[in-house]
C-alpha positions in Angstrom: -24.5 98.1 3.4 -24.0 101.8 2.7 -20.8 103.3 2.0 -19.1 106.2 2.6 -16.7 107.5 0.0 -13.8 109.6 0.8 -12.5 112.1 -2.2 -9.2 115.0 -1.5 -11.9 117.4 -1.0 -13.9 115.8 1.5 -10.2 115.3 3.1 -9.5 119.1 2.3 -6.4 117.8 0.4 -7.2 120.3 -2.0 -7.7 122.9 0.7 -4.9 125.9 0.0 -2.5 126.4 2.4 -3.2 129.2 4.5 -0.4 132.4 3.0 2.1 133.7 4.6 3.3 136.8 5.2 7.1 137.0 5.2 9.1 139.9 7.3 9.5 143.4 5.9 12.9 143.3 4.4 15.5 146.6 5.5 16.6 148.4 2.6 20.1 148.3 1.7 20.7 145.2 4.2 20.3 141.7 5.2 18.9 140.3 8.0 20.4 137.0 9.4 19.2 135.5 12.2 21.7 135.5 14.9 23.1 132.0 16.5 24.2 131.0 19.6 28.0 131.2 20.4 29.5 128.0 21.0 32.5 128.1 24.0 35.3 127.2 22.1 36.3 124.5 25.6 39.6 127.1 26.7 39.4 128.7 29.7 41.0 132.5 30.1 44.5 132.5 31.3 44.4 133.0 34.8 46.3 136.6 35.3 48.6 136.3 38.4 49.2 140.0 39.9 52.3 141.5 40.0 54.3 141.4 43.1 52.7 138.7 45.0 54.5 135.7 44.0 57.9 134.7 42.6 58.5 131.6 40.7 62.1 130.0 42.0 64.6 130.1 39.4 65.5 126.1 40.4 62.6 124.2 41.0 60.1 126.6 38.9 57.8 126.6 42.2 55.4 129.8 42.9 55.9 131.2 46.2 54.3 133.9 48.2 56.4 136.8 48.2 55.9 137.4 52.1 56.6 133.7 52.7 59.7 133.9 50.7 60.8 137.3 52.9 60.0 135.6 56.3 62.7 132.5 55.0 65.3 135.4 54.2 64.9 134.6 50.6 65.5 131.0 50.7 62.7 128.8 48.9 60.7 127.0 51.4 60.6 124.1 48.4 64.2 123.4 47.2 66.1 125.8 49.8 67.6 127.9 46.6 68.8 130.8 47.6 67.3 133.9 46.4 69.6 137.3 46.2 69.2 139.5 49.1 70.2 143.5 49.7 73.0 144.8 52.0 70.4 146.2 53.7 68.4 142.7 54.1 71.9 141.1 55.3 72.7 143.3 57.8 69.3 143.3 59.2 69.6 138.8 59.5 73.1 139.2 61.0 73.4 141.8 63.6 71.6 142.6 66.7 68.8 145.6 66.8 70.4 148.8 66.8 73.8 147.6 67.1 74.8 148.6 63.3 76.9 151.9 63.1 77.1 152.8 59.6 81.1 154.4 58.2 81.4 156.5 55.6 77.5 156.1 54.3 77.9 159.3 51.6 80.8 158.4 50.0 80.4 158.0 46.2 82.3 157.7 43.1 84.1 160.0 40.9 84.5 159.4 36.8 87.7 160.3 37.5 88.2 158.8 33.5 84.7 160.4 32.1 83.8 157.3 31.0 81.6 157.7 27.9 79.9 154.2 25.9 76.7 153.8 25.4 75.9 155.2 28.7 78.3 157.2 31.0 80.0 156.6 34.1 77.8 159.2 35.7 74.1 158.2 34.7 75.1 154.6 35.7 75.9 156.0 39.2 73.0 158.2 39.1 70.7 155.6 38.1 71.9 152.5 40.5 72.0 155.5 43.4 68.4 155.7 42.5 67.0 152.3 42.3 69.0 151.5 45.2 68.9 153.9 47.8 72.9 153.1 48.2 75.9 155.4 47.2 77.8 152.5 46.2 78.2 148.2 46.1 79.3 148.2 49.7 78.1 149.2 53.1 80.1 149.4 56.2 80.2 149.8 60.0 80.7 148.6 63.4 77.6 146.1 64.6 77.6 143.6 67.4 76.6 139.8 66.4 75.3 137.4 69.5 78.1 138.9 72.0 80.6 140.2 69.7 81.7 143.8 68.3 82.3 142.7 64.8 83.9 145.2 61.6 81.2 144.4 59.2 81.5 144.8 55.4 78.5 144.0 53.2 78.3 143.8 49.5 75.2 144.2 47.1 74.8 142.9 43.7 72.1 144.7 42.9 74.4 147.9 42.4 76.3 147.6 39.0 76.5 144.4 40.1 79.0 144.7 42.8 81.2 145.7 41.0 84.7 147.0 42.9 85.7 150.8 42.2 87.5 153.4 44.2 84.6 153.6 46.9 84.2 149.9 47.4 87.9 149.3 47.5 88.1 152.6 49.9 85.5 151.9 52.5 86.7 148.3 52.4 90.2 149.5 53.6 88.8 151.5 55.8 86.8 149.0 57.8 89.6 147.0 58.3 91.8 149.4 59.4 89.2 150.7 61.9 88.7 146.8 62.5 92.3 146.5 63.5 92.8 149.4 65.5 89.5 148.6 67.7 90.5 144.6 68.0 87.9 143.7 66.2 87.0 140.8 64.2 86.2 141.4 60.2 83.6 139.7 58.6 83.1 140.8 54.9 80.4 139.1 52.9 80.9 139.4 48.9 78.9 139.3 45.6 80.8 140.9 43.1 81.5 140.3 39.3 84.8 141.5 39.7 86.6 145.0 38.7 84.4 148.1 38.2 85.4 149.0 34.6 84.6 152.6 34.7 87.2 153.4 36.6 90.1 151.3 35.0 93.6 151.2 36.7 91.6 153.0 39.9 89.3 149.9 40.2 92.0 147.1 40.1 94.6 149.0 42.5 91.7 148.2 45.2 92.8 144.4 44.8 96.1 145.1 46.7 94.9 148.0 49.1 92.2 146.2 50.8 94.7 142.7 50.8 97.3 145.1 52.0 94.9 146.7 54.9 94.0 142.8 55.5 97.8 141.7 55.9 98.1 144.5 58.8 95.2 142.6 60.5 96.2 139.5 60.3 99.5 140.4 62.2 97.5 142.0 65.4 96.4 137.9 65.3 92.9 139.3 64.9 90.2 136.9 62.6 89.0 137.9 59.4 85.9 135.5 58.3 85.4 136.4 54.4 81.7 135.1 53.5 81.0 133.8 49.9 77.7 134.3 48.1 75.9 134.3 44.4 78.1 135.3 42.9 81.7 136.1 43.9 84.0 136.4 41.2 87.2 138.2 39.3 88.8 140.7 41.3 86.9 140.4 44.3 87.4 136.8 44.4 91.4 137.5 43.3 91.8 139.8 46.3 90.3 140.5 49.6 87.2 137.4 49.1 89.9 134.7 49.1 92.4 135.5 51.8 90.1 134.9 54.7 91.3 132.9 57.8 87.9 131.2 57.7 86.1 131.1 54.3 82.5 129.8 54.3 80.2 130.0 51.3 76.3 129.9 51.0 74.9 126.6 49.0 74.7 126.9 45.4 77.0 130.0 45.3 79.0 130.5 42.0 82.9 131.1 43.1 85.4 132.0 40.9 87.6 134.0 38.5 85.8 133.8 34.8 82.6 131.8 34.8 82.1 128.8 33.6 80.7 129.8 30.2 84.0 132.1 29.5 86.2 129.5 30.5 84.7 126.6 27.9 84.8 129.1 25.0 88.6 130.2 25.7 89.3 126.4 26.1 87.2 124.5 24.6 87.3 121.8 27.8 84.3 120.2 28.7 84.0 121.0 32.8 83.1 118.7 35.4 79.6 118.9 36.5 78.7 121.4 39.2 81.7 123.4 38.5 82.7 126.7 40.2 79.5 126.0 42.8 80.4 126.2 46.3 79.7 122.3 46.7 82.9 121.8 44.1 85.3 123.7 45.7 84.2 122.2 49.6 84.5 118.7 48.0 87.9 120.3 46.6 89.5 121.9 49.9 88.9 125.8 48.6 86.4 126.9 50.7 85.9 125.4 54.4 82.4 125.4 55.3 78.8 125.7 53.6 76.5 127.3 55.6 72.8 128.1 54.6 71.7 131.6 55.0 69.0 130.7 58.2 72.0 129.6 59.7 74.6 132.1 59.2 74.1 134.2 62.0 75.0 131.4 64.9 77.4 129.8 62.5 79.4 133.1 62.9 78.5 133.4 66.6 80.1 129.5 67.0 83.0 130.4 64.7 83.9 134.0 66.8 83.7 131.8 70.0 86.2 129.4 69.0 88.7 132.0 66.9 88.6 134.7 70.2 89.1 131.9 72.6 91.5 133.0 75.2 92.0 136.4 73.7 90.3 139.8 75.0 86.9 139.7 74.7 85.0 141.7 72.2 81.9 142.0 73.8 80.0 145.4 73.7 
């Protein structure tokens, strides 16, 4: 039987390898060849835009900034109550039209020329600006449900409410002009107290608008003094406290020094929920919580019952 004999060449073991020809190399460089980028898993923070939502300060809940306007700056979520403008107030209490404005261009003098590390002046100019207010306080005559009310309105968001010469003076005012008319007051604060720029000027206010009130009070004609985030110091020593009715919106802060100036001075412990508007309800201070949707026919109801029998004050 033949045989057939197999050697490397027959297999082309032996065969060279056919040559190759490698890539012209760049002078002065190397070449790499390029990989693929591998996702490191983390997707990009999602970028929320400015002005559309606000996260609540209470239950850390975005909401939509128009949603949060339509509940007058209550949060649909946890009902905290957001801070609002004079402006914004007035506009939830009073009835369309009905709010004549008193003394609207009267502003401050640095009757002391107040000088720190800013002045007296460029604060005024400055909060004037931002604003759009001359001062912490706006005034007038408005009607609320049937009633011609003296209506005083107080804004935080102007050197913090802070009471100087203007405040104290427009204050007065009102309440003079509330008395003379028969009227019923209704002042609604957020202060944090005495306006220091104006020293001795600021804290007279205390006893001039609590004087003015005093004259009121013997026409038998209601003052209703409205308590929201936050009302404290002088305003809360003086005209804010003295109210024949004296109603508070939930969660407010109420009081002289807060909380964190009182435990450093005396190194107490303090009970929880202390200065809130719940503490001093529970405690006899205040008479009556009422949430900020519900102001308006709270003070309508309250009017009703305090000008019972008297002459009405209807427009």
């Amino acid at each position: 039987m033949a045989t057939t004999q197999f050697n490397k060449k027959s297999l082309g073991i032996d065969a060279p390898e056919p040559a190759v020809t490698p890539p012209a190399a760049t002078t002065g460089s190397t070449s790499f060849a390029k990989k693929p980028k591998i996702g490191s898993g983390k997707s990009k923070k999602r970028e929320i835009p400015e002005g559309l939502w606000t996260k609540c300060p209470k239950c850390s809940t975005m909401v939509f900034d128009k949603e949060l306007d339509e509940n007058l700056k209550v949060c649909p979520h946890c009902q905290h109550h957001f801070s609002i403008s004079a402006r914004e107030r007035v506009h939830s209490l009073v009835e369309t039209c009905s709010f004549e404005e008193m003394d609207a261009e009267m502003t401050s003098k640095d009757i002391l020329s107040f000088t720190g590390v800013a002045t007296y002046a460029s604060k005024l100019s400055e909060y004037q600006k931002s604003t759009g207010q001359k001062d912490a306080v706006i005034t007038g005559i408005a009607r609320i449900g049937n009633h011609r009310v003296a209506l005083g309105v107080m804004d935080f968001s102007f050197l913090g409410g802070s009471m100087g010469s203007v405040v104290g003076e427009k204050l007065t005012r009102l309440i003079e002009s509330g008395t003379e008319k028969s009227l019923p007051v209704i002042i609604i604060s957020t202060s944090g107290g005495a306006r220091m720029y104006e020293g001795m000027f600021s804290l007279m206010q205390m006893a001039k608008t609590c004087g003015a009130l005093a004259y009121h009070a013997k026409s038998k004609l209601p003052y209703i003094s409205v308590l929201t985030h936050p009302t404290t110091a002088g305003v809360m020593a003086s005209y804010a406290s003295v109210g024949d009715l004296i109603i508070a919106e939930p969660g407010a802060m109420i009081g002289f020094a807060g909380p964190r100036v009182i435990k450093d001075t005396t190194q107490a412990e303090l009970p929880p929920g202390f200065q809130t508007a719940e503490f001093l309800l529970d405690r006899g201070l205040i008479d009556a919580i009422v949430p900020r949707k519900e102001m308006k026919n709270q003070l309508i109801t309250y009017m009703d019952f305090m000008l019972a029998g008297q002459k009405k004050s209807a427009a």
